[in-house]
N, C-alpha and C positions, 0 to 999 in steps of 0.2 A: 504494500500500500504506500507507503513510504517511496518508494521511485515512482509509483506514478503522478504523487503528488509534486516528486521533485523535477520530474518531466512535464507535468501541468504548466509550470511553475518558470522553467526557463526562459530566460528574457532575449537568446539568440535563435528563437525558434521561426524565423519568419525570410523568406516565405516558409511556412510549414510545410512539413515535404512528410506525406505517406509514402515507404516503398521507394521508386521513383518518379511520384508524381507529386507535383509541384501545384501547391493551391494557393489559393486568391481569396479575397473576400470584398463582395459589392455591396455597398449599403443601399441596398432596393429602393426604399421610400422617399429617401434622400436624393438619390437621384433621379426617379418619375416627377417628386414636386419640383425641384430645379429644372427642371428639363423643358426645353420650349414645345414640345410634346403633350408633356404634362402639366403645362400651366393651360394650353389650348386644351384638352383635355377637361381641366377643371373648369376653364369659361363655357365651355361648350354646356358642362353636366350644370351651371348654375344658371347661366340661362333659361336651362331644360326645366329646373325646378321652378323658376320663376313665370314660367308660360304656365307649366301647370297650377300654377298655385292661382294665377289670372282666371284661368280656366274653370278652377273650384268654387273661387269667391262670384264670376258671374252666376253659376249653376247653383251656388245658393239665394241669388238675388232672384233667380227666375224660379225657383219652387219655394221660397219665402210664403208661407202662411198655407201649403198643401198640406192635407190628411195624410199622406205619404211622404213629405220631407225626410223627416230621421230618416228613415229606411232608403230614400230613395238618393241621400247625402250619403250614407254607409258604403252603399254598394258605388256611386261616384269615387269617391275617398279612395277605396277598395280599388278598382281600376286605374286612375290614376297615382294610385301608390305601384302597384302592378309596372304599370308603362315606365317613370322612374327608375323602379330597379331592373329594369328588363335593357333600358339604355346604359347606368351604369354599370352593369355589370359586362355589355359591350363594349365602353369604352374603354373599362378596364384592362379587359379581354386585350385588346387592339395597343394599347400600350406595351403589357408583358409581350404579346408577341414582337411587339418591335423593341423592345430591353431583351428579348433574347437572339433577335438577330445583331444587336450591336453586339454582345455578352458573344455568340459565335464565330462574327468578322475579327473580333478583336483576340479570340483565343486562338484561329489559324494564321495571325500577324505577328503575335508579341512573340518578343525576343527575350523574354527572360525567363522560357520554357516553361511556365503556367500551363498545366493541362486540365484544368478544376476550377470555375469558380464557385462558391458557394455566397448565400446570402450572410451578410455581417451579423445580421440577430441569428442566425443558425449557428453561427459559433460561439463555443465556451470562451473563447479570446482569440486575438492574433494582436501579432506586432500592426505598428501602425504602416510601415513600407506593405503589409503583406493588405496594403487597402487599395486598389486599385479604381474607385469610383470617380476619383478623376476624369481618367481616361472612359470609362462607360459611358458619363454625362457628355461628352465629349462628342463621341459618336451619335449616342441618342438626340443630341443637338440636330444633327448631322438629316435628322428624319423628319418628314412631313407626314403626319397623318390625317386624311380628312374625317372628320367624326361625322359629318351629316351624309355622309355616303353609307346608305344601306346596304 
């Protein structure tokens, strides 16, 4: 127990190297919100909420004082919560996929034999050289994605 701790523990660990492979670590969230990707991503998803929420406040001014309001406000609410996460979860979609095509362009280019990256919160630690989200951001820059293309 005692060496694995003192192998936990080592401060020249980095890049970490299992075997002969050589790993990375990308800080995810850091760099989709940084990313011109992911800010266009975020306007695009708040917008979306904001039409809807337009869209909720007219549909309760036009069944205002119906026998069926509640119910018929639930199931709106309901649908337009529905459409919401049916887009975010698209956009999101659309971004990993293009944080892992820069994460792939970048892993058959680099020169400092990385064959692994893993996400930074997926690790117990790593040295700060073994953080390569720099260069990710960098690339992810590098991408246009259009969000209102179905």
């Amino acid at each position: 127990m005692t060496a694995i701790l003192s192998l936990l523990s080592a401060p020249e660990a980095a890049p970490a190297q299992a075997g002969d492979t050589a790993v990375a670590v990308v800080d995810v969230a850091r760099v989709i919100d940084a990313s011109a990707p992911g800010k266009a991503g975020q306007r695009y998803i708040d917008g979306l909420k904001k039409e809807l929420d337009a869209e909720m406040d007219k549909f309760k001014k036009e069944t205002q004082g119906a026998k069926e309001a509640p119910a018929r406000l639930a199931q709106k609410e309901s649908e337009l919560g529905a459409r919401y996460q049916a887009e975010y979860t698209r956009v999101t979609g659309l971004l990993l996929n293009e944080l892992k095509r820069a994460v792939n362009s970048w892993l058959k280019e680099n020169k400092k034999g990385i064959k692994v990256l893993i996400p930074a919160s997926a690790a117990l630690g790593f040295a700060p050289d073994a953080d390569i989200s720099g260069e990710i951001l960098r690339r992810l820059n590098a991408a246009a994605i259009d969000f209102g293309k179905r």
